[in-house]
GURODO-74124 format. One record per residue: residue number from 1; x negated, y negated, z negated of N, C-alpha, C in turn. Coordinates in nm, 3 decimals, decimal comma, m for minus. Layout:
N
+-----+---------+---------+---------+---------+---------+---------+---------+---------+---------+
:   i :    n_xx :    n_yy :    n_zz :   ca_xx :   ca_yy :   ca_zz :    c_xx :    c_yy :    c_zz :
+-----+---------+---------+---------+---------+---------+---------+---------+---------+---------+
: NUM :       X :       Y :       Z :       X :       Y :       Z :       X :       Y :       Z :
...
+-----+---------+---------+---------+---------+---------+---------+---------+---------+---------+
! end
This chain:
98
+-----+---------+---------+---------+---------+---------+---------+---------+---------+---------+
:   i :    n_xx :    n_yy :    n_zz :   ca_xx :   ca_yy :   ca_zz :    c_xx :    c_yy :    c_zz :
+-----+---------+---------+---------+---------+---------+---------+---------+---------+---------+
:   1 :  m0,083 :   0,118 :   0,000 :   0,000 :   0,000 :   0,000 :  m0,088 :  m0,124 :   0,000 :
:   2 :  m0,039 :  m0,217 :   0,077 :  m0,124 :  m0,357 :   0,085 :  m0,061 :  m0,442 :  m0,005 :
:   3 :   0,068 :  m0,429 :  m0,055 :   0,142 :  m0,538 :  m0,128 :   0,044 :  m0,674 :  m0,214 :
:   4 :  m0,004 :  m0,629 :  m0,295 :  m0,057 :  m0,749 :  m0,341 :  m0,167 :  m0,822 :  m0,221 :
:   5 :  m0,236 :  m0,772 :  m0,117 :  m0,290 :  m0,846 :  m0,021 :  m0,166 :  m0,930 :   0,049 :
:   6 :  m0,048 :  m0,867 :   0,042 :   0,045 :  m0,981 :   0,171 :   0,074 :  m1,076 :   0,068 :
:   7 :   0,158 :  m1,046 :  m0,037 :   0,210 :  m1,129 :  m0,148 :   0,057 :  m1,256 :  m0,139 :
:   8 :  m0,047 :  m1,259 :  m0,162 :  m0,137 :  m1,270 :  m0,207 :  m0,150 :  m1,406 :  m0,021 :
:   9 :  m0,144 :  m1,357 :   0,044 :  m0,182 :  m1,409 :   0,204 :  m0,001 :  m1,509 :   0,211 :
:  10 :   0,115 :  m1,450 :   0,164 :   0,215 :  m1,523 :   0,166 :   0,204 :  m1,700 :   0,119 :
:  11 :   0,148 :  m1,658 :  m0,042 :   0,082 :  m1,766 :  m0,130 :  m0,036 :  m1,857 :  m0,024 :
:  12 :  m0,065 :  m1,824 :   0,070 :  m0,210 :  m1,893 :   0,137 :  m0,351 :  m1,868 :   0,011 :
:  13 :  m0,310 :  m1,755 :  m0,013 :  m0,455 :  m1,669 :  m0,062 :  m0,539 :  m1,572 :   0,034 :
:  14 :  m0,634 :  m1,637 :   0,100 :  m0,703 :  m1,543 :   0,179 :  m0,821 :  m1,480 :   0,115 :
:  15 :  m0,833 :  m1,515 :  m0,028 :  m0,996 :  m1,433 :  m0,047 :  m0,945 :  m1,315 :  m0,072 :
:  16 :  m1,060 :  m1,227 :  m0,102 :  m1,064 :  m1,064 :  m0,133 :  m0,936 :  m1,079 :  m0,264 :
:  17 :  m0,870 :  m0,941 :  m0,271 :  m0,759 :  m0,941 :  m0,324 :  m0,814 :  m0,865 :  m0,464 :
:  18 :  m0,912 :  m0,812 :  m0,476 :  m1,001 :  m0,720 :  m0,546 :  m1,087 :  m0,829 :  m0,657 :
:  19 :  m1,165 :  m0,960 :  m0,580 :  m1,260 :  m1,011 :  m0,650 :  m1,244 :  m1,197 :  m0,621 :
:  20 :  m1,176 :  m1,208 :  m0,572 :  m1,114 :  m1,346 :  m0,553 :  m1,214 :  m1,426 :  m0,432 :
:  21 :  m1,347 :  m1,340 :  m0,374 :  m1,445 :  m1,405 :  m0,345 :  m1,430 :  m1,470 :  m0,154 :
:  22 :  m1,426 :  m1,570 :  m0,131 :  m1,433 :  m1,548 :   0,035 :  m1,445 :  m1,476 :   0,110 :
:  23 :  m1,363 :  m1,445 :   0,225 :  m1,348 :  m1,353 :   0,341 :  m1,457 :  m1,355 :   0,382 :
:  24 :  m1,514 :  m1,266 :   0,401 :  m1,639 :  m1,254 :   0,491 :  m1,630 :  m1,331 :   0,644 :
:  25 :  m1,764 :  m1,376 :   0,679 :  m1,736 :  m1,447 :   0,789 :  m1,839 :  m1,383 :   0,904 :
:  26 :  m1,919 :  m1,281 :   0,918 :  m1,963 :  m1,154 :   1,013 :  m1,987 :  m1,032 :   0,932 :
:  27 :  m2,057 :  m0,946 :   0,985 :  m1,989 :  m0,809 :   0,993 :  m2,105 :  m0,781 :   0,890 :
:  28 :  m2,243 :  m0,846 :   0,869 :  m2,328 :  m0,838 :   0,775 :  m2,274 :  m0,843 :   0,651 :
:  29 :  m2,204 :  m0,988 :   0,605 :  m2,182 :  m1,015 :   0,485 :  m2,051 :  m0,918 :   0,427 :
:  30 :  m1,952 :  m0,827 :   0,576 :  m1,853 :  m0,782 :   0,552 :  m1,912 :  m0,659 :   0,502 :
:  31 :  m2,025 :  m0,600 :   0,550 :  m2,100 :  m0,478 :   0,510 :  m2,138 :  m0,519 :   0,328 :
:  32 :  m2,192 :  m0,622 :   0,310 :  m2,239 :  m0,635 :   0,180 :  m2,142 :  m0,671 :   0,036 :
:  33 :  m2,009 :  m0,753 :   0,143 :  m1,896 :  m0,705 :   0,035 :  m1,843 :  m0,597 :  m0,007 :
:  34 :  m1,830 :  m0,531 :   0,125 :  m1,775 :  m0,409 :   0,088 :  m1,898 :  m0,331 :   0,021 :
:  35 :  m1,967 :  m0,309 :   0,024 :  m2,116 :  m0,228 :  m0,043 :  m2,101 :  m0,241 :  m0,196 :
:  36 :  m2,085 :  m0,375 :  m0,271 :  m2,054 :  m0,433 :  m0,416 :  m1,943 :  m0,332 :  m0,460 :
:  37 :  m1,838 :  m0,321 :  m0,340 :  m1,699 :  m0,244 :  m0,419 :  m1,713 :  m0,070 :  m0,367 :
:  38 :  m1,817 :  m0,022 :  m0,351 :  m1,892 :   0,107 :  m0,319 :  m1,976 :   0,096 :  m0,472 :
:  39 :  m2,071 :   0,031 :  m0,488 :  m2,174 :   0,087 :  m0,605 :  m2,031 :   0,078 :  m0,743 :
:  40 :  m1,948 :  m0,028 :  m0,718 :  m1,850 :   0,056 :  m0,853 :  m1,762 :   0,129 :  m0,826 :
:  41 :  m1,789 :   0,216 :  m0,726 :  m1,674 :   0,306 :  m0,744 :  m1,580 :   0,300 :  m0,707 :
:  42 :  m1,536 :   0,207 :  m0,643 :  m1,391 :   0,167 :  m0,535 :  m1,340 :   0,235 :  m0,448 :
:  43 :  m1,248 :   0,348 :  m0,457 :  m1,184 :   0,421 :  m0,386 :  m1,180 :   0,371 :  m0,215 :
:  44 :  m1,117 :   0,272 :  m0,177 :  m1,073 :   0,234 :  m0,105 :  m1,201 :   0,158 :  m0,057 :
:  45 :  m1,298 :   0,103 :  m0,097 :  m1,398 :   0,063 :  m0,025 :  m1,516 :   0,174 :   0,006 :
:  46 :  m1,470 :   0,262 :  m0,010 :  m1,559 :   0,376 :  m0,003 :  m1,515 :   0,438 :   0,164 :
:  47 :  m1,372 :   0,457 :   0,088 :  m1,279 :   0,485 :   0,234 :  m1,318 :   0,347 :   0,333 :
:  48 :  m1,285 :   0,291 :   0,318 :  m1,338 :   0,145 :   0,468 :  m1,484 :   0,149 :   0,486 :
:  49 :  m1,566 :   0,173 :   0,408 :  m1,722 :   0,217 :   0,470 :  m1,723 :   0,371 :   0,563 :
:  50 :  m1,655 :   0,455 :   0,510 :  m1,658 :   0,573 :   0,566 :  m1,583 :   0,521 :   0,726 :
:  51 :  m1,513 :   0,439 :   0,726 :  m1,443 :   0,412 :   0,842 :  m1,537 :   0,355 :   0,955 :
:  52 :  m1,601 :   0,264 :   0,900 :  m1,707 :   0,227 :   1,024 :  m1,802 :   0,282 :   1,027 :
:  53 :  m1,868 :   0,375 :   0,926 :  m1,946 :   0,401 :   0,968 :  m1,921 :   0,546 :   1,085 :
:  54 :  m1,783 :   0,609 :   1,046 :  m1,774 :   0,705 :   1,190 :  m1,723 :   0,634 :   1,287 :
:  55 :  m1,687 :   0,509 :   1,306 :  m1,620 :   0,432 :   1,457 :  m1,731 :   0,345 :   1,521 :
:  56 :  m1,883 :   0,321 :   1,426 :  m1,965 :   0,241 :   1,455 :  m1,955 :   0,127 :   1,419 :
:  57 :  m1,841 :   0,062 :   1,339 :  m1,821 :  m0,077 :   1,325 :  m1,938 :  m0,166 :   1,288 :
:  58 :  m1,862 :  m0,293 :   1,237 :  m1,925 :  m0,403 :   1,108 :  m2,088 :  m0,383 :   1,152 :
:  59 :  m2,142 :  m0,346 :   1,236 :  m2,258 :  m0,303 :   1,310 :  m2,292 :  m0,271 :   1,268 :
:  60 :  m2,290 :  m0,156 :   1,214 :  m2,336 :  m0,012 :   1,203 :  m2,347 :   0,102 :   1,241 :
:  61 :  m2,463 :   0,180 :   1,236 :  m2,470 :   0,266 :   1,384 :  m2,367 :   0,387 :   1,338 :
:  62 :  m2,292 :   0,447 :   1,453 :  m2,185 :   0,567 :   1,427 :  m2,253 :   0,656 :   1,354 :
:  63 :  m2,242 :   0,709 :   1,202 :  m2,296 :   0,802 :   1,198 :  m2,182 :   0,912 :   1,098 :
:  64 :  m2,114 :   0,976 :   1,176 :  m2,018 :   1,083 :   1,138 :  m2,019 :   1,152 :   0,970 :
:  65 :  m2,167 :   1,210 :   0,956 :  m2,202 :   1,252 :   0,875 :  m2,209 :   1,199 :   0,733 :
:  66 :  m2,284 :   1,046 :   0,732 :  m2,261 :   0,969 :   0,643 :  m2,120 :   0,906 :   0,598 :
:  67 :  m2,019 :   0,860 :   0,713 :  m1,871 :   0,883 :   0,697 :  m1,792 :   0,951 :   0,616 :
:  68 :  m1,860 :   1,119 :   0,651 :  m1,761 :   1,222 :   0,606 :  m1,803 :   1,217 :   0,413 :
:  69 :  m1,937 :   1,196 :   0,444 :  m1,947 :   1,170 :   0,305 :  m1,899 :   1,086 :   0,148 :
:  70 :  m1,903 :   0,956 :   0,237 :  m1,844 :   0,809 :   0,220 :  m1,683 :   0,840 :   0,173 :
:  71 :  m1,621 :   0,948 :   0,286 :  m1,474 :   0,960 :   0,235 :  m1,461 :   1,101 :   0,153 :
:  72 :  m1,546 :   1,189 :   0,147 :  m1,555 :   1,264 :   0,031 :  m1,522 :   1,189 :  m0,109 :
:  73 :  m1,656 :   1,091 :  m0,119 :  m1,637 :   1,083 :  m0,246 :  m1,507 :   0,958 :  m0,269 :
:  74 :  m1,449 :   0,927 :  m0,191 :  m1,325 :   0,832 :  m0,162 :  m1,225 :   0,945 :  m0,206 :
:  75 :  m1,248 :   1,031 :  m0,147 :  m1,132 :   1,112 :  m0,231 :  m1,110 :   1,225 :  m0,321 :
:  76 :  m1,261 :   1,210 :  m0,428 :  m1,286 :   1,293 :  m0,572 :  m1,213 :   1,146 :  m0,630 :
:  77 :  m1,229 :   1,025 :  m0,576 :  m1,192 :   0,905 :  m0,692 :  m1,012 :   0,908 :  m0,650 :
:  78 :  m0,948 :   0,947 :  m0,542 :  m0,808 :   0,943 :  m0,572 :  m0,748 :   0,866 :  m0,415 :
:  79 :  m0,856 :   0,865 :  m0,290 :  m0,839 :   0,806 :  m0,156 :  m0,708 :   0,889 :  m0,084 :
:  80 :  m0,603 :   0,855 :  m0,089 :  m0,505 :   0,987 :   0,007 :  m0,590 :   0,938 :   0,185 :
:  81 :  m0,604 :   0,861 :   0,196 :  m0,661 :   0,757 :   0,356 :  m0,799 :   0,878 :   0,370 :
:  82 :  m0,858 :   0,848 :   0,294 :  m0,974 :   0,911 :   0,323 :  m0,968 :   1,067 :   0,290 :
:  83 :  m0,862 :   1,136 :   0,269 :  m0,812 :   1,240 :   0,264 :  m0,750 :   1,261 :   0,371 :
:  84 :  m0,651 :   1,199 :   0,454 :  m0,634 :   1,201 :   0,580 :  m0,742 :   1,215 :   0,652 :
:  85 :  m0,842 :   1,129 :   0,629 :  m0,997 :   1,108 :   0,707 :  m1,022 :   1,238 :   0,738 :
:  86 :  m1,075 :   1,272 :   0,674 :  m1,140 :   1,437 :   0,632 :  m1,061 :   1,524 :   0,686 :
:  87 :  m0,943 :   1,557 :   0,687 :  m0,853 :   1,687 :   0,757 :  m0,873 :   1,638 :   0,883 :
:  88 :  m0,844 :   1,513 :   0,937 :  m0,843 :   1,496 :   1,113 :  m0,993 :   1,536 :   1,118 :
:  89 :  m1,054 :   1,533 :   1,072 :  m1,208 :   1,523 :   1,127 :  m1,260 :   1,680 :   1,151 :
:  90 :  m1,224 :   1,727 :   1,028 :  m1,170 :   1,882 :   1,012 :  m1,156 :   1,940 :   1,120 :
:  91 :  m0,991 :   1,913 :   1,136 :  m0,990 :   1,939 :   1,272 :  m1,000 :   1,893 :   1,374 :
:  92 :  m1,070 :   1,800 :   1,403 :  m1,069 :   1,777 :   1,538 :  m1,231 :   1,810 :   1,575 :
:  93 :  m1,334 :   1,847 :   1,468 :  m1,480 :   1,914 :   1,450 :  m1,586 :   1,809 :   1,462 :
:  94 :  m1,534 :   1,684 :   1,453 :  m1,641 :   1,612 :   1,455 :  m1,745 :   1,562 :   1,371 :
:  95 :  m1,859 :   1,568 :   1,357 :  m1,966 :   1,540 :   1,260 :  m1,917 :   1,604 :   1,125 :
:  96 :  m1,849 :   1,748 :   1,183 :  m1,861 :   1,884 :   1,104 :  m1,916 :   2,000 :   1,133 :
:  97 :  m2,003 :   2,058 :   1,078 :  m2,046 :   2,191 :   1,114 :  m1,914 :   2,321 :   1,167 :
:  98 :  m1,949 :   2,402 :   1,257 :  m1,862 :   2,487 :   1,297 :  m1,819 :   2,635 :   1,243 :
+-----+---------+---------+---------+---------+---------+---------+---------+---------+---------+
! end
């Protein structure tokens, strides 16, 4: 659920909904926000790192493996997204062993 991000964007609140801090403004500083809400443990920023790093985003090079990992531990902390992640990937065999 995004609710408190729209509620939050309704108000003309655009910073992070998590830490109050400015939107990132390239894909560096978007890597290093999101990284802050990775070293504590942030479900969901674990899951959005795992995301680019298997689509290549936020310029970072595609790397499947580190992904699958990224949403592993996204979903020992409680990720259903990054639990989705993992079964499509599953099956569809990508940057999974056979």
């Amino acid at each position: 659920c995004r609710g408190c991000e729209v509620a939050a964007c309704k108000k003309g609140m655009f910073d992070c909904a998590f830490c109050r801090t400015p939107r990132h403004e390239n894909d560096e500083s978007a890597v290093a926000m999101t990284q802050k809400r990775v070293d504590a443990k942030d479900p969901e920023a674990l899951h959005f790192l795992g995301d680019q790093y298997y689509s290549g985003r936020c310029g970072l090079q595609e790397n499947a493996a580190r992904a699958i990992n990224l949403w592993k531990e996204a979903v020992e902390l409680g990720s259903i997204d990054a639990h989705f992640n993992l079964g499509h990937v599953y099956l569809k065999g990508k940057g999974v062993a056979p």
